[in-house]
Each structure stands twice: as structure tokens, then as C-alpha cells.
C-alpha positions as CSV (number, residue, x, y, z in Angstrom):
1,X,109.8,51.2,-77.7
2,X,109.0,53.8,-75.2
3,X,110.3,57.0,-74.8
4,X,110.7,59.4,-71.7
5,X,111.7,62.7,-71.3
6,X,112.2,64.4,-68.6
7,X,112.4,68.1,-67.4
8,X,112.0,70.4,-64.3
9,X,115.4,70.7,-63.1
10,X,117.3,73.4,-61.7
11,X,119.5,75.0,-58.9
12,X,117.7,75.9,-55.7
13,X,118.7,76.6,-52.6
14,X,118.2,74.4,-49.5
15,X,114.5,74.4,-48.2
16,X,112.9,75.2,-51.9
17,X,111.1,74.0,-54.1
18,X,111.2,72.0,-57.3
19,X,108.7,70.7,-60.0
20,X,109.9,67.4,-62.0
21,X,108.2,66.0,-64.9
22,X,108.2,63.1,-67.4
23,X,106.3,62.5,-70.5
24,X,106.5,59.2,-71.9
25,X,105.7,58.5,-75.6
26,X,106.4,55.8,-78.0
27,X,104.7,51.9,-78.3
28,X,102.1,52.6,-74.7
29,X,99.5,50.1,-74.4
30,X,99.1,50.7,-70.6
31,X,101.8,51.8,-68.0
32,X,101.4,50.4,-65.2
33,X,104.3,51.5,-62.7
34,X,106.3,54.8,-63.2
35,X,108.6,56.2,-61.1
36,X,111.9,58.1,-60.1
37,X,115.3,57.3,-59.7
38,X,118.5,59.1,-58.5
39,X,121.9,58.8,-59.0
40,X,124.2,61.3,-56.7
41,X,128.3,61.7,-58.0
42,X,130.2,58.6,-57.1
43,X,126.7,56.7,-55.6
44,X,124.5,54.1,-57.2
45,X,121.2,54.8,-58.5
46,X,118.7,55.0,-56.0
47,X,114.7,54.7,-55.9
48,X,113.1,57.4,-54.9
49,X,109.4,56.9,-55.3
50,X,106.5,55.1,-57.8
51,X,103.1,55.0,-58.7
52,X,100.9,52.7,-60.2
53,X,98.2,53.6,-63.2
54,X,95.9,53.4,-60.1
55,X,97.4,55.7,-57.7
56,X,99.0,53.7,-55.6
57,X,102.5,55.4,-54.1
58,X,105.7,54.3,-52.3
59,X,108.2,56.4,-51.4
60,X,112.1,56.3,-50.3
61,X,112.1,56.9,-46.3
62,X,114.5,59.8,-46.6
63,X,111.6,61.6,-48.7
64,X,108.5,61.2,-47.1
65,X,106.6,63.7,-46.6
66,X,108.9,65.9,-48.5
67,X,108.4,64.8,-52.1
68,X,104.7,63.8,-53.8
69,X,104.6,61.7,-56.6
70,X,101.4,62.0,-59.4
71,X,100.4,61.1,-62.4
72,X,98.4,62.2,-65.7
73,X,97.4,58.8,-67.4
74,X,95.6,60.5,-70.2
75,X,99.0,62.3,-70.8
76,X,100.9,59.9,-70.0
77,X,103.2,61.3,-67.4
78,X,104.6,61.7,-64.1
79,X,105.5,64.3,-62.2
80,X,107.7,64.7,-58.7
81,X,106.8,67.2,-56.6
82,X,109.7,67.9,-54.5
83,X,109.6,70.5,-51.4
84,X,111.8,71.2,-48.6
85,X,114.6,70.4,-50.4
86,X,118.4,69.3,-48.8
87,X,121.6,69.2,-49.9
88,X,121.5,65.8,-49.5
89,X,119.1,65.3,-52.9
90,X,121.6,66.8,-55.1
91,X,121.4,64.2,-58.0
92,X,120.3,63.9,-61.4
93,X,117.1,62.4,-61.4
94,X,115.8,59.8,-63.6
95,X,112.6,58.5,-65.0
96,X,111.9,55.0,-65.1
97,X,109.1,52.6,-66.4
98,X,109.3,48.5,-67.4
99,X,112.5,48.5,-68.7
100,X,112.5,52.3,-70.1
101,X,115.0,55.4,-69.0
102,X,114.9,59.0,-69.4
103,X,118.1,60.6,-70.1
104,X,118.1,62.3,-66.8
105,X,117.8,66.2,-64.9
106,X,120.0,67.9,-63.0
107,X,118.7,68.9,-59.3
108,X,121.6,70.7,-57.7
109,X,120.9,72.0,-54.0
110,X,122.9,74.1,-53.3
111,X,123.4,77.9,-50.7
């Protein structure tokens, strides 16, 4: 059993800035892919971007070069750095590894 837990979310205003992150704790041997996830009212869940335990990234189109992805193996988490920010990525945002889920953060964008 794995547990993640997300936090970083807020209200911000169109073109600013936010800092997600997601601590994962639980039955870890070695996580190999972690990533974030999206779900905007009345829309499916969405990918938004992953990394592997060895850095390597992939990103949704709509938010490259907006958002960065990293990672802390020795803490075991993942953060989502997300700048530049639209209305458009008004969702609550979810952690995601194997089979795991956080429970979700709010990212409102909002004027």
C-alpha cells in the first residue's frame, strides 16, 4: 500500500505562479514513474506530466514550457512547478504512481 499526499494548492490569478507537491509514503521499494493528473468540473481526468526515478519527463502539449516537473527520490516526492498560469488549468490536481492516488488539490485560476 502506498500513500500520497498532496499539497500546494491555491487561488491565483492568471499569469502566476504555483508550487505543487506530493509525498508518497507507505510499502516503496522503488517508484519508478510519478506524475500528475487533472480533472477540470464536468471533464475527464487528464495527464499532465511524469517522471521517471531517472529524470526522464513528458509533458501534456498545452503545458510545455509552462509547468516543470521534479523529483526528490530520497524523499520520495514530486513536485509540479507550475508558472504562467491560465484559466484554462483550473482543476484539481492529482497525484499518481502504479496504481496509487492522492486525494487531490484545488488550483483555481481565477481574476
Amino acid at each position: 500500500q502506498v500513500q500520497l499526499v498532496e499539497s500546494g494548492g491555491g487561488l491565483v490569478q492568471p499569469g502566476g505562479s504555483l508550487r505543487l507537491s506530493c509525498a508518497a509514503s507507505g510499502s516503496i521499494s522503488s517508484i519508478y514513474i510519478m506524475g500528475w493528473y487533472r480533472q477540470a468540473p464536468g471533464k475527464q481526468r487528464e495527464f499532465v506530466a511524469h517522471i521517471s526515478s531517472g529524470g526522464v519527463r513528458s509533458y501534456k502539449d498545452s503545458v510545455k514550457g509552462r509547468f516543470t516537473i521534479s523529483r526528490d527520490n530520497a524523499k520520495n516526492t514530486v513536485y509540479l512547478q507550475m508558472d504562467s498560469l491560465k484559466i484554462e488549468d483550473t482543476a484539481v490536481y492529482y497525484c499518481n504512481t502504479e496504481i496509487y492516488w492522492g486525494q487531490g488539490t484545488q488550483v483555481t485560476v481565477s481574476s
